[in-house]
C-alpha positions as CSV (number, residue, x, y, z in Angstrom):
1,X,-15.6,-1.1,-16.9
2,X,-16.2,0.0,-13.2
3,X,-14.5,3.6,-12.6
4,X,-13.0,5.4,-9.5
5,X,-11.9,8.6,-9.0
6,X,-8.3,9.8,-7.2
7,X,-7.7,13.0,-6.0
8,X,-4.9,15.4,-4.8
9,X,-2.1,16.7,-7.3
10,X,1.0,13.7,-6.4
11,X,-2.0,10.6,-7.2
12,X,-3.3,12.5,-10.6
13,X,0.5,12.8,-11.3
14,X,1.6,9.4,-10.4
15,X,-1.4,8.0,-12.6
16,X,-0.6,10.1,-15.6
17,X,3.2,9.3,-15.4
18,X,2.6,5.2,-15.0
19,X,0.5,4.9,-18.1
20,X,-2.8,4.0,-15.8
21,X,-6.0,4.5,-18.0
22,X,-7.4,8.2,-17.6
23,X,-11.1,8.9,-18.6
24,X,-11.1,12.8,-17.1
25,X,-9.7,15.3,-14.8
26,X,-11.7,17.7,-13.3
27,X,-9.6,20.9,-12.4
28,X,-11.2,23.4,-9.7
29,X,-11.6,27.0,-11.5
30,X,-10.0,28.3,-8.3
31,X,-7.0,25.9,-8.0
32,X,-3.4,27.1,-7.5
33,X,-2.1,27.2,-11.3
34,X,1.6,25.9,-9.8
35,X,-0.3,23.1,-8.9
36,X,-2.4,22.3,-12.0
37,X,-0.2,23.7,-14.8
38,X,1.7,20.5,-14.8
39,X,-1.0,18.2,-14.7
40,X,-2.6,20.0,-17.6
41,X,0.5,19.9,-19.6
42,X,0.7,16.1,-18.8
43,X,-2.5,15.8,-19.9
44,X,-2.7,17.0,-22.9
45,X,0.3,14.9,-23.6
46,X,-1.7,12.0,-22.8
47,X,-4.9,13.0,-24.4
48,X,-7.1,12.9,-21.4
49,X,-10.2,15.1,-21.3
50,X,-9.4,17.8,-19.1
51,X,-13.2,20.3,-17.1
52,X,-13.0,23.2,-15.1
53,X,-15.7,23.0,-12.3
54,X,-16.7,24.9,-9.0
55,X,-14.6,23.6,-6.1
56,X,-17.3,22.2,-4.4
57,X,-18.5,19.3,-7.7
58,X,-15.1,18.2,-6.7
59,X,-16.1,18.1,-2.7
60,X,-19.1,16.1,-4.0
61,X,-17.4,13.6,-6.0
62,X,-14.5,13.1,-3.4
63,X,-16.0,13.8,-0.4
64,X,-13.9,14.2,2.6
65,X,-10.9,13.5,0.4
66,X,-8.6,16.8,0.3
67,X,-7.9,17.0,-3.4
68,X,-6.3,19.9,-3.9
69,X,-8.7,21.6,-6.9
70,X,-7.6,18.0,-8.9
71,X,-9.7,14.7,-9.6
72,X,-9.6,12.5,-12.2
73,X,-12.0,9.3,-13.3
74,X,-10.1,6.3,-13.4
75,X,-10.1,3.3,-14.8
76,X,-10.8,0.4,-11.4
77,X,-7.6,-0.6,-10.0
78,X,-5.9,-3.9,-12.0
79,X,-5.1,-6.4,-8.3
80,X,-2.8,-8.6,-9.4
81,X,-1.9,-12.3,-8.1
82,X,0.0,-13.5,-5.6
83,X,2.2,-15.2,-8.3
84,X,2.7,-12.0,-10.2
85,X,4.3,-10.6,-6.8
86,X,6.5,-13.8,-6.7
87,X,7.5,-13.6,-10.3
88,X,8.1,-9.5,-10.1
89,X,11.0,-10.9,-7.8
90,X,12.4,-12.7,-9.4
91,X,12.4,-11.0,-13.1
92,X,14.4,-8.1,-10.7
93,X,16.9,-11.0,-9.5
94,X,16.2,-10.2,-5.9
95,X,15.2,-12.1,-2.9
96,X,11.4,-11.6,-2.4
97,X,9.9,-9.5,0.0
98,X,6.3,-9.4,0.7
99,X,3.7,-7.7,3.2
100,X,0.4,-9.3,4.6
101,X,-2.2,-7.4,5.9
102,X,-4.8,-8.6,8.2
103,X,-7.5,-6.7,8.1
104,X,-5.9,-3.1,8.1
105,X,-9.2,-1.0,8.1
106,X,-8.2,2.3,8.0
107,X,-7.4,3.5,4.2
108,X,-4.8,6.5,5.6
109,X,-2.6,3.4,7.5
110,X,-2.8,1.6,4.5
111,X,-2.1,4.2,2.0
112,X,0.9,4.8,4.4
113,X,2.2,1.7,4.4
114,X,2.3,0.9,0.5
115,X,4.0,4.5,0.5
116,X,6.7,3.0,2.7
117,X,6.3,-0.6,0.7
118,X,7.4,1.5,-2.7
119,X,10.8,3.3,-1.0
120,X,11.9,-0.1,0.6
121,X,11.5,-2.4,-3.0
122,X,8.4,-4.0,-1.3
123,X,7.3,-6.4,-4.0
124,X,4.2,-6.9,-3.6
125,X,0.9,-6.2,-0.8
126,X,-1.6,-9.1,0.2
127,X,-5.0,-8.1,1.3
128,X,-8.0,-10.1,2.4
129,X,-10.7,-9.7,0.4
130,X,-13.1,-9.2,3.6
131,X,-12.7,-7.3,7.0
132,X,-10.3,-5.1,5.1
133,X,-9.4,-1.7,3.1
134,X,-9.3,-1.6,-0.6
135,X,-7.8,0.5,-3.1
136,X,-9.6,4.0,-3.0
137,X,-9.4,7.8,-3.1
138,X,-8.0,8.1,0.3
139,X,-5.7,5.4,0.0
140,X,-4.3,7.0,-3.3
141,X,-3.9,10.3,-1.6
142,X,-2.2,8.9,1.4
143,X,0.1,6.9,-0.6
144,X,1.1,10.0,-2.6
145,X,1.0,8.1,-6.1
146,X,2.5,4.8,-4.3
147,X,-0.4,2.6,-5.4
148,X,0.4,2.8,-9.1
149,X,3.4,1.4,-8.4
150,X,3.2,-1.3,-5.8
151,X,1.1,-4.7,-6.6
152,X,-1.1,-5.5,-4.6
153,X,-2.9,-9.1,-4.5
154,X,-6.7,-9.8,-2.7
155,X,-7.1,-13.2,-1.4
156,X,-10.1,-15.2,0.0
157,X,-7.8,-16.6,2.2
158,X,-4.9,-15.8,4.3
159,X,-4.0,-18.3,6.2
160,X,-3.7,-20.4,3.0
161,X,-2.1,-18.0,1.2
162,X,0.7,-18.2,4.0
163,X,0.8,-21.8,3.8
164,X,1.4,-21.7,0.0
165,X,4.1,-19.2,0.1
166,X,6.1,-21.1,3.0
167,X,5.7,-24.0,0.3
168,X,7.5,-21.6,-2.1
169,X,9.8,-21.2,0.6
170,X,8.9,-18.0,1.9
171,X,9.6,-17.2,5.5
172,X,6.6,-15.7,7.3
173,X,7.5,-13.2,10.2
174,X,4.4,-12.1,12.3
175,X,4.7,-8.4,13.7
176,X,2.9,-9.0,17.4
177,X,3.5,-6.8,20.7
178,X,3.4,-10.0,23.1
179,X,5.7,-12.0,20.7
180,X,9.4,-12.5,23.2
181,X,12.1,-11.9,20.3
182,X,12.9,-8.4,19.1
183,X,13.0,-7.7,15.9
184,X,16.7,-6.9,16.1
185,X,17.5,-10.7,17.1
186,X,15.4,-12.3,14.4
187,X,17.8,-13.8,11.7
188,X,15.8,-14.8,9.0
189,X,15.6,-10.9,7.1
190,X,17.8,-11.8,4.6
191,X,16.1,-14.6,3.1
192,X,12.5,-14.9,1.2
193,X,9.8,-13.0,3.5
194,X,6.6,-11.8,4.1
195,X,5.8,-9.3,7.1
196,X,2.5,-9.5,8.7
197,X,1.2,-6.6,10.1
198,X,-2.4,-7.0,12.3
199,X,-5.0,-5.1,12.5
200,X,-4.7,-1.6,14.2
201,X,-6.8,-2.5,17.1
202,X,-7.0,-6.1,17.8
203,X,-3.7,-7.5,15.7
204,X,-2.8,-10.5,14.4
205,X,-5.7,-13.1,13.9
206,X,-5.3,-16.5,16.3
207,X,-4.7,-18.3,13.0
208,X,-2.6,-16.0,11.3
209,X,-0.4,-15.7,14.3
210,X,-0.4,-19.4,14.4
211,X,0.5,-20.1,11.1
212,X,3.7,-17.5,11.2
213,X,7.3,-18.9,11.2
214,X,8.4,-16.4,13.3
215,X,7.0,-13.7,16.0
216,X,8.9,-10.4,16.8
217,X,7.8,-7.4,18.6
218,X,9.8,-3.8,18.5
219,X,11.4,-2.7,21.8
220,X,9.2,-0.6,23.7
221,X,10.1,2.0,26.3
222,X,7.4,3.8,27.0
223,X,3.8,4.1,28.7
224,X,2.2,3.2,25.6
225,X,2.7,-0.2,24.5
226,X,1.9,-0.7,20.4
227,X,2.5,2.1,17.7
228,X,0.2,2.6,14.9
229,X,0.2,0.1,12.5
230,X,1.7,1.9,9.2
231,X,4.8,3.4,11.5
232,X,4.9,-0.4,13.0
233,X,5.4,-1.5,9.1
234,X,7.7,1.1,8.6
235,X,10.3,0.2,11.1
236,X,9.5,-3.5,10.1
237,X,10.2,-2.8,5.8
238,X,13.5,-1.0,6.6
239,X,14.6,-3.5,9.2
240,X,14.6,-5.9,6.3
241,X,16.1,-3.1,4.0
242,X,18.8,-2.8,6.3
243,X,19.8,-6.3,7.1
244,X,19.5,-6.9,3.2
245,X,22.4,-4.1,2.9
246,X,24.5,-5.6,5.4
């Protein structure tokens, strides 16, 4: 089975506590014990093998990732289906609520925004399978344990996988700066849909933005005209949150 390796104390954590298939932890033999003592404890529980090393295997084997004197060998992440998000949905009686990305490249934005996905009942991420970020270290880390808890589906395809979910009656709401409605004026958060958030330096593909339902752009007041594109998804998820309440 192909392995990975998360680091940081909330991702080790979050992995033990969801049931997600531990082959090791390495614990740094100069690591803050308030940090580690819990981790240990969970896994012993667990029955994971648990090695102290130098500090700097760790640097090795995560490198550039700050993991706080904790990494553990993982089992690959599972990615799941689109019609596993669908159906996750509906087994929760609730109307879904999706997130396509296109082409997010940077793994902090999108360990951000699957952090945000998890507190707004996000059920499930779709990712392309090219030209995009997948599910490692750094996105763990960023997410703070968020990825063992939100699906998240790779497709071949986006545009199609748009297409199918509008067939499943799914609203598709494109997030795009030059779009004319706000988001506070669109009127279709309540129902089934899927936010698509673009790329952090070019946006929306011409196709993707093409095959939307709806475009809607936040009200800027500044010099600057975009925001980055995990606090863009942000405002976006509890928009829908929000509206959902109401």
């Amino acid at each position: 089975m192909h392995e990975e390796f998360i680091a940081g104390k909330h991702s080790v954590t979050e992995a033990l506590k969801s049931g997600r298939t531990i082959n090791k932890i390495w614990i740094a033999d100069n690591a803050q014990k308030h940090l580690t003592l819990p981790i240990i404890a969970e896994a012993k529980k667990a029955g994971v093998v648990i090695q102290t090393v130098d500090k700097r295997k760790l640097d090795q084997i995560v490198e550039g990732v700050q993991h706080q004197g904790v990494v553990a060998q993982v089992a690959a992440y599972d990615y799941v289906e689109v019609e596993d998000i669908l159906a996750r949905a509906e087994a929760k009686g609730e109307v879904p609520f999706l997130l396509l990305l296109d082409e997010i490249e940077d793994p902090h934005n999108l360990g951000s925004i699957l952090r945000t996905a998890d507190c707004t009942g996000v059920h499930g991420v779709i990712i392309p399978k090219r030209r995009s970020v997948g599910l490692t270290a750094t996105v763990s880390k960023t997410s703070a344990g968020a990825v063992e808890y939100v699906p998240v589906a790779r497709v071949t395809n986006l545009t199609q996988t748009m297409e199918q979910l509008k067939e499943r009656g799914v609203w598709i709401v494109g997030t795009d700066v030059s779009a004319t409605q706000e988001i506070y004026d669109a009127d279709v958060f309540t129902l089934p849909v899927a936010l698509v958030i673009g790329n952090e330096n070019k946006g929306m593909g011409r196709l993707i933005r093409e095959t939307c339902d709806v475009l809607c752009t936040l009200p800027m007041a500044g010099q600057i005209n975009s925001l980055n594109a995990s606090v863009a998804a942000g405002i976006f998820m509890y928009e829908v949150v929000r509206r959902r309440r109401g």
